[in-house]
C-alpha positions as CSV (number, residue, x, y, z in Angstrom):
1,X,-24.4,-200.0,122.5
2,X,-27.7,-198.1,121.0
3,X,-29.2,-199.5,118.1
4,X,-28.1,-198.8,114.7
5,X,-31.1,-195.7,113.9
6,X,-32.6,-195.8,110.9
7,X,-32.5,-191.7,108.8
8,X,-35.5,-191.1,110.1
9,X,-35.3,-192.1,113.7
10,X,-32.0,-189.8,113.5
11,X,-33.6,-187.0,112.4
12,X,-37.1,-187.7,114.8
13,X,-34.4,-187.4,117.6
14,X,-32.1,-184.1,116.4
15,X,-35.6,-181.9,115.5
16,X,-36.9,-182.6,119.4
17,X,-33.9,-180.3,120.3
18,X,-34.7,-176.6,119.8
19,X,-31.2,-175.3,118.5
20,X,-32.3,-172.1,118.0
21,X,-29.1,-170.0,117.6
22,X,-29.7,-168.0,120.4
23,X,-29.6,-171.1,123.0
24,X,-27.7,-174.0,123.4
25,X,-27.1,-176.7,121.3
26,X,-25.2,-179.3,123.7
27,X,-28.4,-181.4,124.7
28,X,-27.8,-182.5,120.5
29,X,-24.0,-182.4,120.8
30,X,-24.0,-184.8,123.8
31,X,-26.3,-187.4,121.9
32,X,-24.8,-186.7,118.7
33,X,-21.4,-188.1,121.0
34,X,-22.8,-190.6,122.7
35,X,-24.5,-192.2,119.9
36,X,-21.2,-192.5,117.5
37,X,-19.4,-193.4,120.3
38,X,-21.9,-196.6,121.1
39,X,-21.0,-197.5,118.0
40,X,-17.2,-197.4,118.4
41,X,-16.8,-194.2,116.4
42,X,-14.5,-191.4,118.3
43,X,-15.7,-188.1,118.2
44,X,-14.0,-184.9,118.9
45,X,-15.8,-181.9,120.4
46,X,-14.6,-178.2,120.3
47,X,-16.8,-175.4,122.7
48,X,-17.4,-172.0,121.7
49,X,-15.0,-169.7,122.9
50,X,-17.1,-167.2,123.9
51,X,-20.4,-169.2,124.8
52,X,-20.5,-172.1,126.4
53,X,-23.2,-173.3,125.4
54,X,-22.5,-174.3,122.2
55,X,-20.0,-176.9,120.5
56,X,-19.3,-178.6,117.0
57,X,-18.5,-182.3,116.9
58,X,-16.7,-183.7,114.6
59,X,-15.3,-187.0,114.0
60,X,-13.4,-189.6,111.6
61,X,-14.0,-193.5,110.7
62,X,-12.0,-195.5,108.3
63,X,-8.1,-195.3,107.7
64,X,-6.6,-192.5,109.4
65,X,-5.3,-190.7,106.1
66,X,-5.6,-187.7,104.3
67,X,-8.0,-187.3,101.7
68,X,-11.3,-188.3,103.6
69,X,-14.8,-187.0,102.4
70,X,-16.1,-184.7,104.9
71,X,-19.9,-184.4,105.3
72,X,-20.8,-181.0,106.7
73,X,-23.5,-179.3,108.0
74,X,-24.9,-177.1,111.0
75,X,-26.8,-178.4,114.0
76,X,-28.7,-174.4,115.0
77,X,-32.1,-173.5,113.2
78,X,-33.5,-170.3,113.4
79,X,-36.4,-168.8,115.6
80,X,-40.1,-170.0,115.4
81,X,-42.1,-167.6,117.3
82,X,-44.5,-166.1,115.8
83,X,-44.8,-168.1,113.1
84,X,-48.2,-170.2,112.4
85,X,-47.3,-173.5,112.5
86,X,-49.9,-176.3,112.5
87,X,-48.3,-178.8,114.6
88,X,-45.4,-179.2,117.1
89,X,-41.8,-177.5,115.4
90,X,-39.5,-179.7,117.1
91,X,-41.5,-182.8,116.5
92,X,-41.3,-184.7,113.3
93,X,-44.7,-185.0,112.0
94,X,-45.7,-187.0,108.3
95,X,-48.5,-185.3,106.0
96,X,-49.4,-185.7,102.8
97,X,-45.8,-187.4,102.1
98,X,-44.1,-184.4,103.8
99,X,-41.7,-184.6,107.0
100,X,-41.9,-181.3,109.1
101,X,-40.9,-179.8,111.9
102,X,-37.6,-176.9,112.2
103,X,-34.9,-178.0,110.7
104,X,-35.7,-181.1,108.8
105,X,-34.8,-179.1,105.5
106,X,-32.9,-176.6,106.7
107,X,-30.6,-178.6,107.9
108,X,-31.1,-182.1,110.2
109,X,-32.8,-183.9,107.1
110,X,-29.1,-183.9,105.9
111,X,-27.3,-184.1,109.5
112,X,-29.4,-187.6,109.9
113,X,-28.3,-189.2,106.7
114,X,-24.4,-188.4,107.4
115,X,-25.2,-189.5,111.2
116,X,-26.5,-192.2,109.8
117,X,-23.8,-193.9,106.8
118,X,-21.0,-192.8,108.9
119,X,-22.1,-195.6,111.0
120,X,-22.8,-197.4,108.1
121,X,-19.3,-196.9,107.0
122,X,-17.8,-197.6,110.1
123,X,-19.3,-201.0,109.9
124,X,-18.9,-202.4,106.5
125,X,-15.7,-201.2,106.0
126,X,-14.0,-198.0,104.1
127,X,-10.5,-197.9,102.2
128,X,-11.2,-194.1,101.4
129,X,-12.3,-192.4,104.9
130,X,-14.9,-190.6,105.6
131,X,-15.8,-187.6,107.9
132,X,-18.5,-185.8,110.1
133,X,-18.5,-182.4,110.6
134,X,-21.6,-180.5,112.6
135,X,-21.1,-176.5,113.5
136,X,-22.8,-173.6,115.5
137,X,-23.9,-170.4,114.9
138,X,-24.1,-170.8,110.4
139,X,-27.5,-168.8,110.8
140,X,-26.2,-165.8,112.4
141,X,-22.9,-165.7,109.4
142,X,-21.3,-169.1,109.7
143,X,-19.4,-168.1,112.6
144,X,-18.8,-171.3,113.8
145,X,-17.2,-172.8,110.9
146,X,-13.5,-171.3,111.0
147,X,-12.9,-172.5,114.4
148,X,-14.8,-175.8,113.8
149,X,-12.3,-176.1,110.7
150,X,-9.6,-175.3,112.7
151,X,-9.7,-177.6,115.2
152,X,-10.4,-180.2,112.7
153,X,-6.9,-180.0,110.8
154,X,-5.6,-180.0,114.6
155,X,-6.8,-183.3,115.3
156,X,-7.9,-185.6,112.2
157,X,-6.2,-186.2,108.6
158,X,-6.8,-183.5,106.7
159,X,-10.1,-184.5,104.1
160,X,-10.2,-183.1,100.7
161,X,-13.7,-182.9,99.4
162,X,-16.3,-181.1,101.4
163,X,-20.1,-181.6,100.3
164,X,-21.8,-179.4,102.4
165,X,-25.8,-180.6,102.6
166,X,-27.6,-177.6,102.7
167,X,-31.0,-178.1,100.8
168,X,-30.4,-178.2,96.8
169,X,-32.9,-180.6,96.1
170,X,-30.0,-182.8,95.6
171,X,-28.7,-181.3,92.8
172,X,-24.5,-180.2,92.4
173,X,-24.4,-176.7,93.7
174,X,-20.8,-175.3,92.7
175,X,-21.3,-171.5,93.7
176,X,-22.5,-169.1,95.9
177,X,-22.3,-165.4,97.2
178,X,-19.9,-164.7,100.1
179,X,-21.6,-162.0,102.5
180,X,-20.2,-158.9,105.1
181,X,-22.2,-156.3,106.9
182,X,-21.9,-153.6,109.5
183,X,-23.8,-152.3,112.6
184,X,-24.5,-148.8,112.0
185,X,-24.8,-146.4,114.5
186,X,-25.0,-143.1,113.9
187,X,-24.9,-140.3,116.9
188,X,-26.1,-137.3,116.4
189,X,-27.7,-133.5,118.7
190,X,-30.9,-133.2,119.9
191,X,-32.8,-129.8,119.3
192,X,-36.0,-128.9,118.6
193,X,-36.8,-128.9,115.2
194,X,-38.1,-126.1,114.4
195,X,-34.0,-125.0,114.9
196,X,-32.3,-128.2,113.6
197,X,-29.9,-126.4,111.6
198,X,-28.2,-126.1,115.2
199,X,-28.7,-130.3,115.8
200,X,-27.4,-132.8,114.0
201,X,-30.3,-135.5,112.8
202,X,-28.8,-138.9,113.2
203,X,-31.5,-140.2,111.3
204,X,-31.2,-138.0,108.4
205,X,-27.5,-138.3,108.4
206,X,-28.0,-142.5,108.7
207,X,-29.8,-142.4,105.1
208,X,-27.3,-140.3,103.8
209,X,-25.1,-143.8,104.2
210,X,-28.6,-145.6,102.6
211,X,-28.7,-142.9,99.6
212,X,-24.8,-143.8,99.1
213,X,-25.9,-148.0,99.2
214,X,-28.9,-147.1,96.5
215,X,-26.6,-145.7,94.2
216,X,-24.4,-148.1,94.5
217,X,-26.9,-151.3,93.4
218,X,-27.8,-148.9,90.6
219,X,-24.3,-148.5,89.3
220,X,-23.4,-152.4,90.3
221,X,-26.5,-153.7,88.3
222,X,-25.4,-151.3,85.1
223,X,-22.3,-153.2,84.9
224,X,-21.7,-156.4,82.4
225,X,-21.3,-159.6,84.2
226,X,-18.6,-161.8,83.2
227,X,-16.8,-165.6,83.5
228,X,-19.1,-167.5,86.7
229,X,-20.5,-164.0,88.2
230,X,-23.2,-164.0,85.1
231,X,-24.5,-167.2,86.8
232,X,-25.9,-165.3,89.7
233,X,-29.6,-164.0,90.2
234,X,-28.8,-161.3,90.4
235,X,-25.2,-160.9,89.3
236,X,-23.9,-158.4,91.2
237,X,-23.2,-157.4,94.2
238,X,-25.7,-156.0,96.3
239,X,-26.5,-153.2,99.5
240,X,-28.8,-154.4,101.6
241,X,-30.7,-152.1,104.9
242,X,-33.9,-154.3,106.4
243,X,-34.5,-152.4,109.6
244,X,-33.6,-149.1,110.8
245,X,-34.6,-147.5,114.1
246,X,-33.4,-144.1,116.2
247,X,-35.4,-140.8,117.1
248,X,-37.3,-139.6,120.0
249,X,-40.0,-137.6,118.7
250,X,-41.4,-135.8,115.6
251,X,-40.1,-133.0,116.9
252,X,-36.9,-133.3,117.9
253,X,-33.7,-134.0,116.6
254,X,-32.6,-137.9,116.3
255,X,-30.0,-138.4,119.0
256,X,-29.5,-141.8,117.9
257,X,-30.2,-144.3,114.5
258,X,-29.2,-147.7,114.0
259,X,-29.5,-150.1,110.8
260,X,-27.4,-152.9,109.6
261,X,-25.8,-152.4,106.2
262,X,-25.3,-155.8,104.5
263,X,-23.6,-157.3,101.6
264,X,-24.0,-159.9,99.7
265,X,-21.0,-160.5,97.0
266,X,-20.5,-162.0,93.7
267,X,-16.8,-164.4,94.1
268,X,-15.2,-161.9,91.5
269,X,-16.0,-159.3,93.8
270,X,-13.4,-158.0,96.8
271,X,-15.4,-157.8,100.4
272,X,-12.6,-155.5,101.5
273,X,-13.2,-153.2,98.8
274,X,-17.0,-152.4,99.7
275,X,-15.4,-152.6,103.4
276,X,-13.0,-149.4,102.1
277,X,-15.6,-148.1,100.3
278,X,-18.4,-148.2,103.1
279,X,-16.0,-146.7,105.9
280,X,-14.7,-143.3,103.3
281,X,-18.4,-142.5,102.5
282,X,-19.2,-142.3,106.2
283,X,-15.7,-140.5,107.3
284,X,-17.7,-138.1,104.3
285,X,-21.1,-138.0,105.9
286,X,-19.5,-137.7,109.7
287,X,-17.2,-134.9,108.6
288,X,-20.1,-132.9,107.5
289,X,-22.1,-133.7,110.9
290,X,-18.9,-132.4,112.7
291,X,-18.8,-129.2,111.0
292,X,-22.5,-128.5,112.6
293,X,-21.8,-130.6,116.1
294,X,-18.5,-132.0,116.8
295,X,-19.0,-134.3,119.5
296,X,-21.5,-136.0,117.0
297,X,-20.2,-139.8,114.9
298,X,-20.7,-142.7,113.2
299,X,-19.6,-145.9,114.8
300,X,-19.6,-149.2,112.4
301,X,-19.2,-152.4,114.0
302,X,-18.5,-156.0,111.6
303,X,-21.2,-158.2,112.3
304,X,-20.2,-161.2,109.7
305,X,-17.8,-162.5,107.3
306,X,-19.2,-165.4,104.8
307,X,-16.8,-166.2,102.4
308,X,-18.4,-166.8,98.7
309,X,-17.9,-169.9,97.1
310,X,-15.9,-170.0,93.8
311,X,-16.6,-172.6,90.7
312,X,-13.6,-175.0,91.0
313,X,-12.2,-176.2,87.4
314,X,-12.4,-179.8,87.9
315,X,-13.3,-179.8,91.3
316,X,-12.7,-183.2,93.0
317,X,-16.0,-182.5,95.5
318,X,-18.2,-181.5,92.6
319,X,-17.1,-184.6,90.4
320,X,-18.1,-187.1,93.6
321,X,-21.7,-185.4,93.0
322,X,-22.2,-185.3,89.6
323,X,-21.1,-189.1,89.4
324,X,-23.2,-190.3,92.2
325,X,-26.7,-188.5,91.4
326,X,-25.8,-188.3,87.7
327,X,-26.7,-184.5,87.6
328,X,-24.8,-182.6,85.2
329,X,-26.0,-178.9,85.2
330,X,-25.1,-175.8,86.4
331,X,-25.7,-173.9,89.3
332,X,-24.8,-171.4,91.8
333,X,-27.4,-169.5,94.8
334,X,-26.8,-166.1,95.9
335,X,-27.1,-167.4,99.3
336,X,-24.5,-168.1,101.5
337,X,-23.1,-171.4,103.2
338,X,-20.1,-172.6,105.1
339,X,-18.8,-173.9,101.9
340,X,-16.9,-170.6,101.3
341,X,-15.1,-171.3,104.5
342,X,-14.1,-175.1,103.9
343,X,-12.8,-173.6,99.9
344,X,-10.7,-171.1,101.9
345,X,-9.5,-173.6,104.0
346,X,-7.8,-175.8,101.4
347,X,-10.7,-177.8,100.4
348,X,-12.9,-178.9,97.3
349,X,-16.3,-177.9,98.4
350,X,-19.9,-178.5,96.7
351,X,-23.0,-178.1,98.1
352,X,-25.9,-180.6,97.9
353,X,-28.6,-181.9,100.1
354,X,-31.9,-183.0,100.5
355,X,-34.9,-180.3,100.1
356,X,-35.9,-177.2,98.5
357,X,-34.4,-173.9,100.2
358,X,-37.8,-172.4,99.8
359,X,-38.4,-173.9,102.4
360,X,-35.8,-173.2,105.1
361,X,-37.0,-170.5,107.5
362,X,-41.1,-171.3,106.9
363,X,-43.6,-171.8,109.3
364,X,-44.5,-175.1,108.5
365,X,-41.1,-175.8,107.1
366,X,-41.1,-179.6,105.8
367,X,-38.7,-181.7,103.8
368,X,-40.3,-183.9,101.4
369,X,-40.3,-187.9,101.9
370,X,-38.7,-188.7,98.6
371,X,-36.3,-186.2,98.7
372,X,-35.4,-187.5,102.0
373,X,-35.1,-190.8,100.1
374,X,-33.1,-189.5,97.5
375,X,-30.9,-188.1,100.0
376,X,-30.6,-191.8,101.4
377,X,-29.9,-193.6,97.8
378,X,-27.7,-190.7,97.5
379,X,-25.9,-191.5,100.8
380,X,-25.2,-195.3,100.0
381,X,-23.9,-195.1,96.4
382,X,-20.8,-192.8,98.8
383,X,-20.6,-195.1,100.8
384,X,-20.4,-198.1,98.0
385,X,-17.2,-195.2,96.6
386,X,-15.5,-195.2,99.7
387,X,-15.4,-198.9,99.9
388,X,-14.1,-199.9,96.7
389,X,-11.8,-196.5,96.8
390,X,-12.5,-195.9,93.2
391,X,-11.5,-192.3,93.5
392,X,-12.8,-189.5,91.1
């Protein structure tokens, strides 16, 4: 048997893995396992389909019934090179009150305290049960959540209150944006320029599609929010393009441009609509290619699908919140989370963890010692709940 860790031995040991989403995350997985298991917990793992290299875990103590509180959250971080950090990324390191290293906000701060009081749990006692549940790939579109979902309800009782920890400076988080997107790639004819009413530009097509995702934000952010979509900063839906690239030379023709088009969407809005939408402007702007070069398209591959989150009327997950940290306000973040997913799924879903999302994604990134602490207080007034099963 190992030692019962305390929080912040946990999360010392899950930042000294480098989970970026790109590479594995089974060195974590594997002690993640074999930790819970020393302690008598079972654990259940499920591979990526695809890519071996990756798993979820996910696992159960208490009675095995429905109704469990699930804790959730994602074991990859995202990239540090080139970033200037001032000490070690996948080393915990304490200044001035502040814990970092990559991930301990965004999100192994949160992973450690559920790590932690579901062996807590497991030990004292719980009438109400509780549950673990740690996914790949949420930084490249929470990709790993439906299957990690999936082969939960496979195996365990069914839980019915999802707080999902991702860094709200433990406030109740009730809301967020769902997001889609598309690989563009436009193909166009190479000619010299000073004839390119012979060529097609691909590039100059390619912003055709960008003109068409301008207008749109313009007429979006005319419109009158109503009901939870006025919460949102902003609240509408918006068209996104951060990198394009294509073209050989100045003076030629672009063969070739590529750009992702991205969405991020308020819960009253339809994804498939803007999917619809996106796919008749550019049978529009390949049409008109055609007429000049026929052997010229535009290919549009889906890259992600993040479900928003909707404000639940009496939502059991957001009532366990609000009654352990006594926070009572409003709140919804135009970023996205796995939350969405677990909602879809059948589930009450809130988020709330420990830090500030400013900070996910920084060099430097740190989570603060007393919000780490908070997250702790926060962690044993659940498990206090689950033992004396005094429901919501």
């Amino acid at each position: 048997m190992m030692d019962r860790l305390s929080p912040r031995k946990i999360l010392e040991k899950l930042v000294s893995f480098p989970t970026v989403s790109s590479d594995t995350n089974l060195p974590l997985i594997d002690w993640v396992e074999n930790y819970l298991r020393s302690h008598g917990i079972e654990t259940f793992r499920h591979l990526h389909e695809l890519d071996p290299r990756k798993a979820a875990v996910f696992a159960h103590v208490g009675p095995k019934e429905v109704g469990a509180v699930v804790l959730s959250g994602h074991t990859d971080v995202v990239p540090v090179e080139g970033q200037p950090w001032n000490s070690d990324p996948f080393e915990v390191v304490e200044r001035d009150g502040k814990l970092f290293g990559r991930g301990t906000c965004d999100m192994k701060g949160f992973n450690a305290l559920a790590i932690w009081i579901l062996v807590e749990a497991h030990y004292a006692g719980v009438i109400r049960p509780l549950q673990l549940a740690l996914s790949y790939d949420e930084e490249i579109g929470c990709t790993g959540a439906p299957p990690l979902i999936e082969n939960m309800s496979a195996v365990l009782p069914k839980g019915s209150a999802v707080i999902v920890g991702e860094p709200s400076m433990m406030g109740a988080v009730t809301g967020h944006k769902g997001g889609t997107g598309f690989h563009v790639h436009v193909r166009g004819y190479e000619v010299h320029s000073s004839i390119m009413h012979t060529g097609a530009n691909a590039i100059m097509y390619g912003v055709k599609l960008i003109d068409w995702a301008n207008k749109m934000n313009t007429t979006n952010s005319a419109k009158e929010p109503t009901g939870a979509d006025a919460m949102f900063d902003p609240p509408w839906t918006t068209l996104h393009v951060g990198r394009i690239e294509g073209g050989t030379a100045h003076n030629i023709t672009a063969l070739d441009c590529r750009f992702g088009l991205d969405f991020r969407f308020i819960p009253g809005d339809s994804p498939e609509k803007w999917k619809d939408q996106t796919r008749s402007r550019v049978a529009e702007i390949e049409a008109e290619m055609q007429t000049v070069v026929p052997e010229t398209y535009i290919e549009l591959g889906e890259t992600y699908g993040v479900p928003a989150l909707r404000p639940e009327e009496d939502g059991e997950a957001e009532q366990i919140v609000r009654r352990l940290t006594g926070d009572n306000a409003s709140r919804v973040v135009s970023y996205g989370t796995e939350a969405g997913h677990f909602q879809n799924a059948g589930y009450s879903a809130v988020i709330c963890g420990p830090g500030d999302i400013a900070q996910a994604h920084q060099p430097d990134e740190f989570l603060s010692v007393e919000q780490f602490e908070m997250g702790r207080a926060f962690m044993c007034k659940l498990l206090a709940m689950l033992r004396d099963d005094e429901g919501v």
